[in-house]
N, C-alpha and C positions, 0 to 999 in steps of 0.2 A: 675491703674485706674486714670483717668484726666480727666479732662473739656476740653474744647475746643470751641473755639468761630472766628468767621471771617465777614469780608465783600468783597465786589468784587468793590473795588475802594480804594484808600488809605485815610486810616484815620485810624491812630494809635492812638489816644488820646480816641476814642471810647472803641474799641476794649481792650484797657489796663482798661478802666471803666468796662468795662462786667469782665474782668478777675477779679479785684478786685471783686467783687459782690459777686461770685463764688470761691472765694479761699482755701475752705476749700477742693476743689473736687482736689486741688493738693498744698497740705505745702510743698514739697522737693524743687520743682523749678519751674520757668517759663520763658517764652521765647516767642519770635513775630517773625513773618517776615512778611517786606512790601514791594513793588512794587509800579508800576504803576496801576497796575489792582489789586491785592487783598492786603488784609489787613488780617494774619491768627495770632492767640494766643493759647497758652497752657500754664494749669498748671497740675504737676505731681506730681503722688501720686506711688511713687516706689515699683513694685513689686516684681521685676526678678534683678535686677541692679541696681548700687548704682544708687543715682540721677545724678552722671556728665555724666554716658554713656548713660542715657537715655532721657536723654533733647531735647524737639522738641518745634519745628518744624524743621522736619528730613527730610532732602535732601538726595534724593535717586541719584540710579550710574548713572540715565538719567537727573539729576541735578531737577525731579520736587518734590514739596514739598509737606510734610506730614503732617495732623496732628491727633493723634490716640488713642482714649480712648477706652479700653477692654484688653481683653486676649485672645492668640491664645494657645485651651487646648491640641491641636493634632501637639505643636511644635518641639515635639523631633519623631513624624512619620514623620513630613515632613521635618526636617532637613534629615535624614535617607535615605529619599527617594529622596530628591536631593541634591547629592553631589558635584553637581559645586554651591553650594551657600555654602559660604566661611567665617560664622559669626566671627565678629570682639568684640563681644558682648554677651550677656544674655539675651539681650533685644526683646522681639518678635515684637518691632517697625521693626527692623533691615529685619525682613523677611517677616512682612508683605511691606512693599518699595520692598524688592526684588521681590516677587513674582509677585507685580503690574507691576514691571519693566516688567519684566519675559511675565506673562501673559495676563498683561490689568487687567482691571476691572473683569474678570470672575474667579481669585483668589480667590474672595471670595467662590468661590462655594467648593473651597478643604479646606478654613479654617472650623476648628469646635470652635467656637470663642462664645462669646458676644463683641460685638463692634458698636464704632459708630467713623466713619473717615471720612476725607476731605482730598479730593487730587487733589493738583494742578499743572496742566499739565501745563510747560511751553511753551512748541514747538505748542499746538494744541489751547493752550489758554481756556480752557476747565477744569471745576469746577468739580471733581467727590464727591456727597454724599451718605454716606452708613450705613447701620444700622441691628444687624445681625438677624437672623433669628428665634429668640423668642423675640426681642423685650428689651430684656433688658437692654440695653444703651441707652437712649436717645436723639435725638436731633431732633430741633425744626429749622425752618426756614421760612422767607416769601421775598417775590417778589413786590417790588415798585420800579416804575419809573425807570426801568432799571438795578435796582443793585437787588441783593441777600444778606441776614444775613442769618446766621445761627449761632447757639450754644446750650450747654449741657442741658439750662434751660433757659425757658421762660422770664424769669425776665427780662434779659440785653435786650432784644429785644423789651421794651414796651420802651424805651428812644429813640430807633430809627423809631418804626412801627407806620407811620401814623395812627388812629382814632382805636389802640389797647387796648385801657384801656375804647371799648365797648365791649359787648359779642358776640359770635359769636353763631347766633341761631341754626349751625345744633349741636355743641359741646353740649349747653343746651337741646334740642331736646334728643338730646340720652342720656345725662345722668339723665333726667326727666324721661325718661319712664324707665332704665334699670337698674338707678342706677351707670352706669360707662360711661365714654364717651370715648367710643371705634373707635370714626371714625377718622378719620386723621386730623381733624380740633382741635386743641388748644380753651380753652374758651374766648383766647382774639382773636379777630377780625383780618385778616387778618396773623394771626402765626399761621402755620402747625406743623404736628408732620410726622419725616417720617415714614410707615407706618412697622412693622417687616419685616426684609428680603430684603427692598427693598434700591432702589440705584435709584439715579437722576444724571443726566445732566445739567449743566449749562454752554451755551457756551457765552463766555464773547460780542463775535464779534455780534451773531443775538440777545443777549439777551434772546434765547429762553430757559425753563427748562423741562423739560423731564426727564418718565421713561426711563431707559434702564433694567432695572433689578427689578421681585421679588423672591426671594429667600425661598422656601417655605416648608418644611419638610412634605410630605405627607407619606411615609410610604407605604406599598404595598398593595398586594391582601389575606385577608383570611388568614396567617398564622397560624400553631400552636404555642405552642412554646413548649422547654426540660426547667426543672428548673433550671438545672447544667450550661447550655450556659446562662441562666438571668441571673446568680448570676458570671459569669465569664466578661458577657456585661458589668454589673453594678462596677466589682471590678476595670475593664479597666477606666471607667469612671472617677470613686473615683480616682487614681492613676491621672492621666491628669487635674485634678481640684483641686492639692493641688501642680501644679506647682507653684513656689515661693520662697522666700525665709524669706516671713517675718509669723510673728506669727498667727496662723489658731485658730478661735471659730466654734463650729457646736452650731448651735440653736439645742438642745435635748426637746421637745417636750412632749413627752411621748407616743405621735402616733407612726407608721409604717415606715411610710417616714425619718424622721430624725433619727430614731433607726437605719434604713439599712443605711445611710450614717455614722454613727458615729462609728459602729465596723467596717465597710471599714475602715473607717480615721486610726483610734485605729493603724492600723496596720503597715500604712507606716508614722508619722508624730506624735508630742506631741501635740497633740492640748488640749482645752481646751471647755469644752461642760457648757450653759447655757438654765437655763432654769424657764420659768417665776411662780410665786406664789402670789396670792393676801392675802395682809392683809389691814381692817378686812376683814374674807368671810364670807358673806352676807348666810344665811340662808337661801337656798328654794330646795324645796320639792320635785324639778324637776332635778334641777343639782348642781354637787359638783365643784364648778369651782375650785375646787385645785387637784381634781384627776387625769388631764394628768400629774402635777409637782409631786405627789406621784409615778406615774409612772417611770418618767424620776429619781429623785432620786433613785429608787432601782436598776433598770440599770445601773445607772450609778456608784453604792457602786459594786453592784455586776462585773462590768465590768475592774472597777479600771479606770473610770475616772476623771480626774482633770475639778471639775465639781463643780458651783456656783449658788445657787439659785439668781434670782433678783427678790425683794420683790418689789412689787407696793401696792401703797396706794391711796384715795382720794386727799389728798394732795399734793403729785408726780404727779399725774393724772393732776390738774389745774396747776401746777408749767413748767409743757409739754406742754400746749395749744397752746400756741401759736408758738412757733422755731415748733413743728411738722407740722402745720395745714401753716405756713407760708412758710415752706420747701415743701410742696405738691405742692404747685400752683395753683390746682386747686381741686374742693370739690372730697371727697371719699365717701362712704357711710360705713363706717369703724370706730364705736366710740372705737376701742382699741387705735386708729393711735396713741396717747399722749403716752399709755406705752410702744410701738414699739420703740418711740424714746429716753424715759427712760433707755430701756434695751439696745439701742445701747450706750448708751452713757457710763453705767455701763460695754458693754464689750470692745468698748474703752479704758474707764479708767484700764482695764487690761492687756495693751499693745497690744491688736488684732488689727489686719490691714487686715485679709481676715476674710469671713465668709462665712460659707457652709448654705447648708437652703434646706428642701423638699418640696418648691416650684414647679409645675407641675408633682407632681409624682402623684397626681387623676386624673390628667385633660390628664394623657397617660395611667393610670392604673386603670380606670372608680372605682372612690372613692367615689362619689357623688352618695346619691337619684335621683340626679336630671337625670341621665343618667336611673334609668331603668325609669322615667316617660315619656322621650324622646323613649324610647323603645317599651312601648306603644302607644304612637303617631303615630308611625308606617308612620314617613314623604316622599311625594311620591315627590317633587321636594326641591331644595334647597332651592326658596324662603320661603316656609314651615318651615321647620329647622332653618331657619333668623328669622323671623316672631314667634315663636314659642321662640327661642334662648333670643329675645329682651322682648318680653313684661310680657314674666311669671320668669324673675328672681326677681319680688319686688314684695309683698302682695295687699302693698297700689297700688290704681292709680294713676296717673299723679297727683304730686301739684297744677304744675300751667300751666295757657294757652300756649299754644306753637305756633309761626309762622309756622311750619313743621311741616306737618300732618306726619303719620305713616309710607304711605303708601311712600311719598316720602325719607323720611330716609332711609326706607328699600333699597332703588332705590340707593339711597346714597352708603351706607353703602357695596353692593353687585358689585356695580363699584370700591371701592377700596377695605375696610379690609378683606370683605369676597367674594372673587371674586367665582365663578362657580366651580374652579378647587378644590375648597375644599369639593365638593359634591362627597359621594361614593353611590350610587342608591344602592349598593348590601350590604353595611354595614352604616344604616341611624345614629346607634348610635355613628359610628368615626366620622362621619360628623358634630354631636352634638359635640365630644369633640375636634375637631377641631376647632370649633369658640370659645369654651373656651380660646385653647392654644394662638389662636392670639388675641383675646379680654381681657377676666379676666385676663390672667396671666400678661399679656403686660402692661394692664391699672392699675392692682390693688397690685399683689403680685410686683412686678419686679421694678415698680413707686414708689410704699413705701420704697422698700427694698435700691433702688439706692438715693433716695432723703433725707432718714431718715440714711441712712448708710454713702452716703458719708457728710451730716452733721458735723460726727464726724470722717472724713476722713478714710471711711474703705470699703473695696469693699466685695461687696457679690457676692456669686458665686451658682450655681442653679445646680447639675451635672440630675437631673430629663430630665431638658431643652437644656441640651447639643445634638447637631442633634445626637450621635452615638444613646443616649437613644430613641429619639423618635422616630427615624426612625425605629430601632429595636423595641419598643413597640408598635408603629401606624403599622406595618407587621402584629400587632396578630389581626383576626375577635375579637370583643366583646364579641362575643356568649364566648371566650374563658378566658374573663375576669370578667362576672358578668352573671345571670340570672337574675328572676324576683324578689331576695328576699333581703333584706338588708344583709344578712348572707355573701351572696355571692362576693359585692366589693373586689376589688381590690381581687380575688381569688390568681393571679398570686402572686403577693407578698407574701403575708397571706403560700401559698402552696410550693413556696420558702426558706422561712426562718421560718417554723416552725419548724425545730429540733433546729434552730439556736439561735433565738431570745425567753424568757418568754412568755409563752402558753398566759399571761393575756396581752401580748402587741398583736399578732395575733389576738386573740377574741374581743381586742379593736375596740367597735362602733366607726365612723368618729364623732368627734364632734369638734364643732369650738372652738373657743377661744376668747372672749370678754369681755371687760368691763364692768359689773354688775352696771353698771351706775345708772341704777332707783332702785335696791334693795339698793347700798350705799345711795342715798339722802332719801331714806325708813325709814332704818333702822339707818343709820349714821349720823343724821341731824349735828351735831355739824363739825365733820371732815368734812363732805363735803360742808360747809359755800359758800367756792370758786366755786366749780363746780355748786348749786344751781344762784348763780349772772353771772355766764357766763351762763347759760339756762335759766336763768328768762330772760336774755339783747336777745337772740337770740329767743327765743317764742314770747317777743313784738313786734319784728323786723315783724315776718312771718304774725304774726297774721294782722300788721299794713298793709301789704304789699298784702295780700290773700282777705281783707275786703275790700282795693281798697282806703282806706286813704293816701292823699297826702301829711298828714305831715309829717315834718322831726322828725326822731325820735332823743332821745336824744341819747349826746355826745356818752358815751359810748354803745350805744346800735349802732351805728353808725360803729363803731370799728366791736363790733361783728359781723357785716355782712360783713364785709369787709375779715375777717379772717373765714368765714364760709364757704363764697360761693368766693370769690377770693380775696386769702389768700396774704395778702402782696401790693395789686396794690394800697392804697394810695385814689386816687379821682374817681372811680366810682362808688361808690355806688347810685348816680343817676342815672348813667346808666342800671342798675343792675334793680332797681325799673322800669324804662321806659317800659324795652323789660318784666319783669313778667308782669306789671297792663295794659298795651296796647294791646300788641297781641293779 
């Protein structure tokens, strides 16, 4: 796992500025290469290979340059399957270069990967960028006056991106109304994000940028499925996502999802399973927010795994606020984000460098209420299911005013992230959970997990989101995976691994997992001191800003908008103010 950062002109003293910014996304090593035309960087966070054999930016056998953050998890099928590639290495740098050589760009269509790569054709003079097919690698880039930037994380790119440290209204647009900003637009001005799956052009000579590629896992028509082939699909899986050679954590949960990756793991690898617990826990009469960590501890005594609780407190909670919310880049609607980045840091500090996680096992194995209500909607065109997708994931309505009305977001939104082709007319609720997989997972689970993980230089790993799974689980109709009753989610699983897994982790309700934020400052007034003055500074801020007051607020209340709604950029918060009180 690496960063990766470039321009298309030379200037190295940039490009070494972004890399530093970013260094944590790769402590083993780094490296540039420059030209006349591009300017590329990497730093690397070693997987597969010590750090000297896997140092890039890597020159392929056509002499053009590489540079490549991810894993390729189906490397020893495609070593297997072609045996005139000749590896010198461990490194699945090594084969993805060959394969490009090999194939061109439509390589990607045989990797089963998460990646985000830049390749530079020398002969054609031509920019290729890519990013895989869940979304879970990041990279950002934008287009002035001729040249192109790209890189791992937004940040380096507000020091080169003319009038970037404004907001970009369709990014605020969507994440006003949904809660997440799923469209390809970044919240600063003028920096994209590329879209899951997809791959651009850039050719140095016309300047012009171009799709050439989306990459899209849709899965087939109506299948059934046997429980014996799921449970053989899923162990193939598990098995290709613990390639590696450095030390493996599963987040153990006490749900479904990370119980079925963690007796897979059990079996080929020592890994080491965590799992979160709140003290104090806050008393209410609705939920026991310590009972998925009761769960995950008796599985994991009874399973025999090398397994640690991470306690979060009030005090840890404010102590994370800020490296979490400044690592994001841009707002979540997520108040655990602060112990997300406590517990990576806790399993960090226990020498892990991968991490498992069941990440998109509901959003393929309909786990959500929200799919039988999509069920009942009974949606007859895809803009329906967009339009339906966007506005009923939030209780509340829109905060604040927006330049972009709905209707043209939606218009937005259906020309890139959610194009036509994700519409099935004969099975409406895959349809619903396909804007999940490239929406929520991309913006919300995968975002956190890559920006809060490699923080503390550790890559995470999704095998839910791997294409063998989802192509194999998007094959099954719905009707085969849920009915009309909460009982029913996730059947396929649940019907699966019921002789396998505790009767009480099957019969386990979905329930989320978050910060008990307003019952600790409730009940906890003293420990939660800190979190109370970071909410008192952000309530004034809203309240200032929603009443249409044009004073500035104070110093520190200042701060907190900064790090609330964009985390880390420094001087806009005027800006910020402009586009909510105008529009």
């Amino acid at each position: 796992m690496c960063g990766i950062y470039g321009i298309s002109e030379r200037n190295l003293s940039w490009v070494k500025s972004y890399m530093r910014k970013c260094h944590y996304r790769g402590p083993d090593n780094n490296d540039t290469y420059c030209d006349e035309n591009v300017t590329l960087g990497h730093n690397l966070l070693s997987i597969t290979d010590t750090p000297s054999q896997g140092i890039q930016p890597w020159k392929t056998n056509k002499g053009n340059i590489l540079i490549y953050n991810g894993e390729i998890f189906n490397y020893y099928d495609l070593c297997n399957r072609y045996t005139n590639f000749k590896p010198k290495t461990q490194c699945d740098t090594e084969l993805l270069a060959w394969g490009l050589d090999e194939f061109g760009i439509d390589f990607v269509e045989q990797i089963d990967s998460m990646h985000a790569f830049v390749l530079w054709d020398i002969k054609t003079k031509q920019l290729f960028l890519s990013r895989d097919h869940a979304g879970i690698k990041p990279l950002y880039y934008s287009q002035n006056n001729g040249v192109i930037v790209f890189g791992s994380e937004a940040k380096g790119l507000l020091d080169i991106v003319p009038g970037s440290r404004n907001i970009d209204h369709t990014a605020f647009a969507c994440w006003n109304i949904s809660g997440l900003n799923v469209s390809n637009h970044s919240f600063f001005k003028g920096i994209k994000k590329l879209m899951p799956g997809e791959t651009l052009r850039y050719d140095i000579k016309t300047k012009k940028l171009i799709q050439v590629k989306r990459n899209i896992i849709l899965g087939g028509k109506g299948l059934s499925f046997n429980e014996e082939e799921f449970r053989d699909v899923f162990d193939k899986t598990i098995q290709e996502s613990l390639i590696g050679t450095r030390p493996i954590g599963t987040f153990l949960s006490g749900g479904l999802d990370s119980a079925m990756i963690a007796i897979h793991a059990q079996k080929y690898t020592n890994q080491k399973t965590f799992t979160n617990h709140i003290l104090p826990c806050p008393v209410d009469p609705n939920e026991d927010y310590n009972s998925d960590s009761s769960e995950a501890k008796k599985l994991a005594h009874d399973t025999g795994f090398n397994h640690t609780m991470v306690v979060h407190s009030p005090k840890l909670y404010a102590k994370y606020w800020r490296s979490s919310v400044e690592a994001l880049e841009e707002p979540l609607y997520n108040p655990s984000i602060p112990m997300y980045a406590h517990m990576n840091d806790v399993i960090s500090n226990h020498g892990i460098v991968i991490t498992l996680a069941g990440d998109m096992g509901d959003e393929i194995l309909c786990g959500y209420p929200s799919y039988i209500n999509a069920k009942k909607q009974n949606f007859k065109t895809h803009r329906s299911c967009v339009h339906f997708w966007l506005t009923k994931r939030l209780i509340r309505p829109p905060s604040f005013k927006m330049k972009l009305n709905i209707n043209n977001l939606i218009d937005s939104l259906i020309d890139t992230i959610f194009p036509e082709d994700l519409w099935d007319k004969d099975d409406p609720v895959s349809s619903y959970m396909r804007l999940d997989q490239q929406g929520l997972c991309s913006e919300d689970y995968f975002r956190r997990n890559d920006r809060l993980g490699m923080l503390y230089s550790m890559e995470g790993r999704f095998p839910f989101a791997s294409k063998k799974m989802i192509s194999y689980c998007m094959n099954i109709h719905s009707s085969f995976k849920m009915n009309n009753s909460l009982e029913s989610l996730k059947s396929i699983s649940r019907n699966s691994y019921k002789n396998i897994l505790p009767q009480s982790i099957i019969d386990k309700s979905k329930t989320g997992w978050t910060a008990p934020i307003n019952l600790w400052r409730s009940q906890y007034k003293k420990e939660c001191s800190e979190i109370n003055r970071i909410a008192s500074q952000i309530t004034d801020i809203k309240a200032a800003i929603i009443s249409g007051t044009r004073h500035k607020p104070p110093v520190p209340s200042r701060r907190a908008l900064r790090q609330t709604c964009c985390p880390g950029q420094g001087k806009h918060t005027k800006q910020l103010q402009r586009i909510i009180l105008n529009n």
